[in-house]
C-alpha positions as CSV (number, residue, x, y, z in Angstrom):
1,X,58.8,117.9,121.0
2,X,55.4,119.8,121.7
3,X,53.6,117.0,119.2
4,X,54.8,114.5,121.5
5,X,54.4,115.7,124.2
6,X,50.9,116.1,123.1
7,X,51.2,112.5,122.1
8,X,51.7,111.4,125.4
9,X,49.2,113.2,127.3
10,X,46.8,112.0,125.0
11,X,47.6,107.7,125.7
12,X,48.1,109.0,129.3
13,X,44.8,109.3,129.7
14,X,43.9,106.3,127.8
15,X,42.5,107.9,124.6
16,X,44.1,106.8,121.1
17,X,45.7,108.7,118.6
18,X,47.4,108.8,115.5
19,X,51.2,110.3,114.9
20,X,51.4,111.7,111.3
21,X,55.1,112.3,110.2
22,X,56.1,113.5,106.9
23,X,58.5,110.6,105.4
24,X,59.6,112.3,102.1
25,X,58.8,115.3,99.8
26,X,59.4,116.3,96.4
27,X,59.5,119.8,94.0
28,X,57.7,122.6,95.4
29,X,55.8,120.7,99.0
30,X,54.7,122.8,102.0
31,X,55.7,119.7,104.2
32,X,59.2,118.6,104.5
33,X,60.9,115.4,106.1
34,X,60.7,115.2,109.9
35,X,56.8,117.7,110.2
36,X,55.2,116.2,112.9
37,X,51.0,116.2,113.5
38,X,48.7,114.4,116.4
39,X,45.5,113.6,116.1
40,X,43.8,112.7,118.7
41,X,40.2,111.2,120.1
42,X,38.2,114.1,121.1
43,X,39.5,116.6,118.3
44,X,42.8,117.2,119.8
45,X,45.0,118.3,117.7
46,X,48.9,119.1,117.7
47,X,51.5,120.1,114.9
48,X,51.4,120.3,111.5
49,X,52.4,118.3,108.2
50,X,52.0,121.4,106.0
51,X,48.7,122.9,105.8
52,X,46.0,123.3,103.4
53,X,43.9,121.0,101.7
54,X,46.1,118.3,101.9
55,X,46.3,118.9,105.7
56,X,42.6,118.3,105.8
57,X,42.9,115.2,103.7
58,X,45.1,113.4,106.3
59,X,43.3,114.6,109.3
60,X,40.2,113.2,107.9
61,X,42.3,109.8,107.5
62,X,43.6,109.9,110.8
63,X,40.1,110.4,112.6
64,X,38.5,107.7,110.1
65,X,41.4,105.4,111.5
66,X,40.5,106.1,114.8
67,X,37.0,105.2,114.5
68,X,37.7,102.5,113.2
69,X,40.6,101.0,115.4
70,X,42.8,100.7,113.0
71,X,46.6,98.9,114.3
72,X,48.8,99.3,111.9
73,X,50.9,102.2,110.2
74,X,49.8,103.6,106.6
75,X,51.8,105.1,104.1
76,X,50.1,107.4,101.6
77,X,51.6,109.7,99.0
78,X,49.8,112.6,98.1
79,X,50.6,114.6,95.0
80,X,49.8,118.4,94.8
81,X,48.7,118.6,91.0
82,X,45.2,118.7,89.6
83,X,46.4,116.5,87.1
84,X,47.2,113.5,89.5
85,X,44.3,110.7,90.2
86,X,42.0,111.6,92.7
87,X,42.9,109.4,95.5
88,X,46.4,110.6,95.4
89,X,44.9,114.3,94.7
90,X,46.1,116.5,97.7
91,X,43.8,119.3,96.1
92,X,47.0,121.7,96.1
93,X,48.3,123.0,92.8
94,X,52.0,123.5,94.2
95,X,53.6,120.8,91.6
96,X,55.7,118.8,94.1
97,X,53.9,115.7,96.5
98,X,54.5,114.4,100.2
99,X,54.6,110.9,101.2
100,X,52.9,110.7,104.6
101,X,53.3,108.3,107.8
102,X,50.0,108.0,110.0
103,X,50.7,106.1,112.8
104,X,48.1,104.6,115.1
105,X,49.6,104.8,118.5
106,X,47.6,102.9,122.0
107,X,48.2,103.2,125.9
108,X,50.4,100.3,125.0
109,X,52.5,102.3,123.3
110,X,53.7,104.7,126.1
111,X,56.7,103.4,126.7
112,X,58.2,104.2,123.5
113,X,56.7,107.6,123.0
114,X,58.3,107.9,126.9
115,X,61.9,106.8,125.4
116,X,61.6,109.1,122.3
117,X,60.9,112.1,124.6
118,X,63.9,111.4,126.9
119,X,66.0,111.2,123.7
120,X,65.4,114.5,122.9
121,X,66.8,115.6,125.7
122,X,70.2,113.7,125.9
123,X,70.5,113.9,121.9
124,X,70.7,110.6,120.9
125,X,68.6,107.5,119.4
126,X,66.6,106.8,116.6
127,X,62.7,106.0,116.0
128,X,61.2,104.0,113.3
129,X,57.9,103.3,111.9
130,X,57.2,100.5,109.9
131,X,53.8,98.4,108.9
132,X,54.3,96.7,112.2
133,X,53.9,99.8,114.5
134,X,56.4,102.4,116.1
135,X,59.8,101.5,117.7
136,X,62.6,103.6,119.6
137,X,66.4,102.2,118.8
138,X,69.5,103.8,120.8
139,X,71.7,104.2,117.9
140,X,72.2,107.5,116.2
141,X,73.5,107.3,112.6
142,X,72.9,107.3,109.4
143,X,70.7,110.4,107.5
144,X,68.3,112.2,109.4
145,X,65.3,111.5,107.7
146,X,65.0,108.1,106.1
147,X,62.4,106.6,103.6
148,X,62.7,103.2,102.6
149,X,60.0,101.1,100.5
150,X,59.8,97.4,98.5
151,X,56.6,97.0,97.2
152,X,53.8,97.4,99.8
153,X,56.4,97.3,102.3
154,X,57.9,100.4,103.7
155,X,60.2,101.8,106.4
156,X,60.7,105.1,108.2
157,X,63.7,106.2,110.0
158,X,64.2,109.6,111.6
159,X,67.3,110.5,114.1
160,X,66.4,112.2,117.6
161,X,68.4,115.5,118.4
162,X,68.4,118.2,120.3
163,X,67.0,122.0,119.1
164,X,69.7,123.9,117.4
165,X,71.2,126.3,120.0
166,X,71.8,130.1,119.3
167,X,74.2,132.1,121.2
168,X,73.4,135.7,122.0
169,X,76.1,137.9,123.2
170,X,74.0,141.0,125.1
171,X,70.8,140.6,127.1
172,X,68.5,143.8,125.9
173,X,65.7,144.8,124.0
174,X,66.5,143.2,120.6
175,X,68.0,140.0,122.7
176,X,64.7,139.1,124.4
177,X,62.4,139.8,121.0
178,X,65.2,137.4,119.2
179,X,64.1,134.9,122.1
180,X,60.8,134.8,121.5
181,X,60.6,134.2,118.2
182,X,63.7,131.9,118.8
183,X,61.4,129.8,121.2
184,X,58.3,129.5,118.4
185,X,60.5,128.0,115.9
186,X,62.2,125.3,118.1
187,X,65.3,127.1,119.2
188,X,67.0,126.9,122.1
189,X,68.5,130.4,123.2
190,X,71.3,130.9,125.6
191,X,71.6,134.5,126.6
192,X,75.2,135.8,127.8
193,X,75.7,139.5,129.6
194,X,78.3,140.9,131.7
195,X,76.1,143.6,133.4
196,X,74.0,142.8,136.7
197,X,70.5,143.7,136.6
198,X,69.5,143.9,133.2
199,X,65.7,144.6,133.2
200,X,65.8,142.5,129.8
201,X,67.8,140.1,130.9
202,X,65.3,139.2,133.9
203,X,62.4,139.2,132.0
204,X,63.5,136.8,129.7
205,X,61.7,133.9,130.2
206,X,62.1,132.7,126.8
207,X,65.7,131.6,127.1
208,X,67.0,128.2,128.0
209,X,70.0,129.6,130.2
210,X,71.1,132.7,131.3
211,X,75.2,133.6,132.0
212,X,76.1,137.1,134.0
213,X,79.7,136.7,133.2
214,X,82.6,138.8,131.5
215,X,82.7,138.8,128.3
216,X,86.6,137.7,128.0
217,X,85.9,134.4,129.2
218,X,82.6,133.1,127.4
219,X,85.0,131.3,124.8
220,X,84.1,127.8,126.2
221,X,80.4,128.3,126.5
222,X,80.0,127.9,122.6
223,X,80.5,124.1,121.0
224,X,83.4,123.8,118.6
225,X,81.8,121.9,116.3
226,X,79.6,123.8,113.4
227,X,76.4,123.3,115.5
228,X,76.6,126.3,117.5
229,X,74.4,129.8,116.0
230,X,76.0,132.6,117.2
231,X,74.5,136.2,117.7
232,X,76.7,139.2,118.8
233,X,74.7,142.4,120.3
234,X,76.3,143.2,123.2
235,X,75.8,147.0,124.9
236,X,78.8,148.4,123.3
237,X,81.3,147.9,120.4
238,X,84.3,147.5,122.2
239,X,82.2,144.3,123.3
240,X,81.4,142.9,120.5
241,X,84.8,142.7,119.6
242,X,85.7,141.2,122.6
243,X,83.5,138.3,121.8
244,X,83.8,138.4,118.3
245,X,87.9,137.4,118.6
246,X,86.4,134.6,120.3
247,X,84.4,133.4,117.8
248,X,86.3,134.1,114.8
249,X,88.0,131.0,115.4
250,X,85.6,128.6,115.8
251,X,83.1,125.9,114.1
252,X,80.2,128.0,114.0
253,X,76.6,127.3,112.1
254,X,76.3,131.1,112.2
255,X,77.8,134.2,113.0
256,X,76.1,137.2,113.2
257,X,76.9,140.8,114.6
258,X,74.2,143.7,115.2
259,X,76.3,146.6,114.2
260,X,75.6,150.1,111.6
261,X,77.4,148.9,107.9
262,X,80.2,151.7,109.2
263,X,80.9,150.1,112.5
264,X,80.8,146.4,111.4
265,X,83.0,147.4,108.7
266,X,85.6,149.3,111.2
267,X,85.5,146.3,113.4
268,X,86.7,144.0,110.8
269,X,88.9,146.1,109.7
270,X,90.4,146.7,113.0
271,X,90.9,142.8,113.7
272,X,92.3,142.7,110.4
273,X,95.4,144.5,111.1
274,X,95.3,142.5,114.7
275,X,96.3,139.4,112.3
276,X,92.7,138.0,111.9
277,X,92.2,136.0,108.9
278,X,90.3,137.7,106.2
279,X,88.5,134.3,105.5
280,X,87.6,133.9,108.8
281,X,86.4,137.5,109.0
282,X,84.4,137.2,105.9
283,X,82.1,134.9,107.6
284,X,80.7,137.4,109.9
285,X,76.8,138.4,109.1
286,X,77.4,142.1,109.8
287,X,74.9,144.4,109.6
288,X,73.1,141.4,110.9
289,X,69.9,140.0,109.6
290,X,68.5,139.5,106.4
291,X,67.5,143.5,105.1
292,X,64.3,144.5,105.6
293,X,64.1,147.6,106.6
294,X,64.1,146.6,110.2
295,X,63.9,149.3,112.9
296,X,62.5,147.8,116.0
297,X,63.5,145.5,118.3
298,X,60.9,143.0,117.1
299,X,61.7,143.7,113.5
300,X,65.4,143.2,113.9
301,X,64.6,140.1,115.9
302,X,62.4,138.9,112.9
303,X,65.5,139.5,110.2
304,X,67.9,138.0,112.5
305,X,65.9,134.5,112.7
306,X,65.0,134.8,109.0
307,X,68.9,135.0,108.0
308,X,69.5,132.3,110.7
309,X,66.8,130.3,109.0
310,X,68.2,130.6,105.4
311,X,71.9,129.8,105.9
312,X,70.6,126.7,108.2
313,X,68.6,124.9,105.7
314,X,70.7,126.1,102.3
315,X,74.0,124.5,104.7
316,X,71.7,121.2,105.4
317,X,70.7,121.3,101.3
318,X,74.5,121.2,100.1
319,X,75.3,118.7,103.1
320,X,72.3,116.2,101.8
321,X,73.4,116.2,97.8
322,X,77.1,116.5,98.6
């Protein structure tokens, strides 16, 4: 969103720019399917398409395509090995390649970039890029990242959705450092408390909603559906176990509890003579967060997001060669 946004501002103002999108990668790549740059007249500059050399490579291409007025979309592979010819040389050593979109976008284009923004926003709708320029379609199917070629012809598809959501159950300290790094990697947070006036809770700015609620009735504020992330660290254990009986149940991209290894493990135990599946209970991240000998509230928020990160993308793996 922020590259387009960036996008926009840029051909609002009548200055050019080029979207760069990374179409496809392969072996060991610092830029997956779906990484986003803008370069812009004026050295603006927005996102990123992995980094490095290679980065530098494409910028350079971008700008030179500005200058030049270039119209139509390029596709170029670049191939991190010192072995590979030079004009596909991404002057990375990492053994795996990238195949890269740039995009030359004009005022005339606003429209479209408008549409793509608004999709974001109501989940829904695809944009492609082609040899013949950028287009925004309503339908959502198919994969989410999609590269199609036939000789010098080629085809991008990528499907518009929302952030992935993560539900946190307690509004303190560790809560609102989860939240900030939450909102740096795209997240959307929604923070859920039962006490009034939580110092924590009010200085969250980072959050996309806040609930004051009791805790026994936040059951149908988390989707049913295996998008939802889930994050339990309320201000007391009989709490978490409140919530926790209402997640056991569900759908859930992640479940996570902030508890000592002898209180998580009393917990489960506990629900497991209340008649709670010890599948279902064997699905609960508890003590939370990948270990790393975190302490702080920052820290903990750190290994929290980390072990959010990993069971996202190794889900997403199986899901795309299953």
């Amino acid at each position: 969103m922020k590259v387009w946004k960036k996008l926009l501002k840029c051909l609002e103002t009548g200055r050019p720019a080029v979207l760069l999108v990374v179409a496809e990668s392969s072996g060991s790549s610092p830029g997956r399917p779906g990484f986003k740059m803008m370069v812009g007249s004026g050295g603006m500059l927005a996102g990123s398409v992995g980094g490095g050399s290679m980065e530098n490579i494409i910028i350079e291409q971008a700008r030179c395509m500005l200058h030049e007025g270039a119209g139509n979309p390029l596709l170029r592979k670049l191939i991190h090995s010192e072995k590979a010819s030079p004009e596909d040389r991404s002057g990375m050593i990492c053994a795996g390649s990238q195949g890269i979109v740039l995009c030359p976008c004009h005022p005339g284009d606003l429209p479209v970039i408008r549409r793509i923004i608004e999709a974001y926003a109501r989940r829904g709708g695809t944009f492609h890029i082609s040899t013949t320029g950028l287009e925004f379609f309503a339908e959502h199917s198919g994969n989410d990242h999609l590269l199609v070629t036939d000789g010098y012809d080629w085809s991008y598809r990528e499907k518009i959705a929302t952030p992935d959501t993560v539900f946190i159950f307690g509004g303190g300290h560790c809560s609102l450092a989860l939240c900030k790094i939450l909102a740096t990697l795209d997240m959307k947070s929604v923070v859920i408390d039962d006490r009034e006036d939580v110092r924590t809770m009010d200085a969250n700015t980072y959050a996309a909603r806040k609930h004051v609620m009791p805790y026994c009735d936040v059951s149908e504020l988390v989707p049913d559906d295996g998008t939802a992330f889930v994050v339990i660290m309320t201000a007391s254990h009989r709490a978490d176990g409140i919530v926790l009986k209402q997640m056991l149940g569900k759908r859930l991209g992640y479940l996570g509890m902030l508890a000592s290894r002898a209180k998580g493990k009393a917990l489960l135990e506990q629900l497991g003579k209340e008649g709670f599946r010890e599948d279902l209970l064997a699905l609960v991240h508890t003590p939370i967060g990948l270990p790393i000998s975190s302490h702080s509230p920052a820290e903990i928020a750190v290994s929290i997001a980390a072990e959010i990160i990993k069971i996202k993308f190794t889900k997403r793996t199986i899901q795309k060669y299953c």
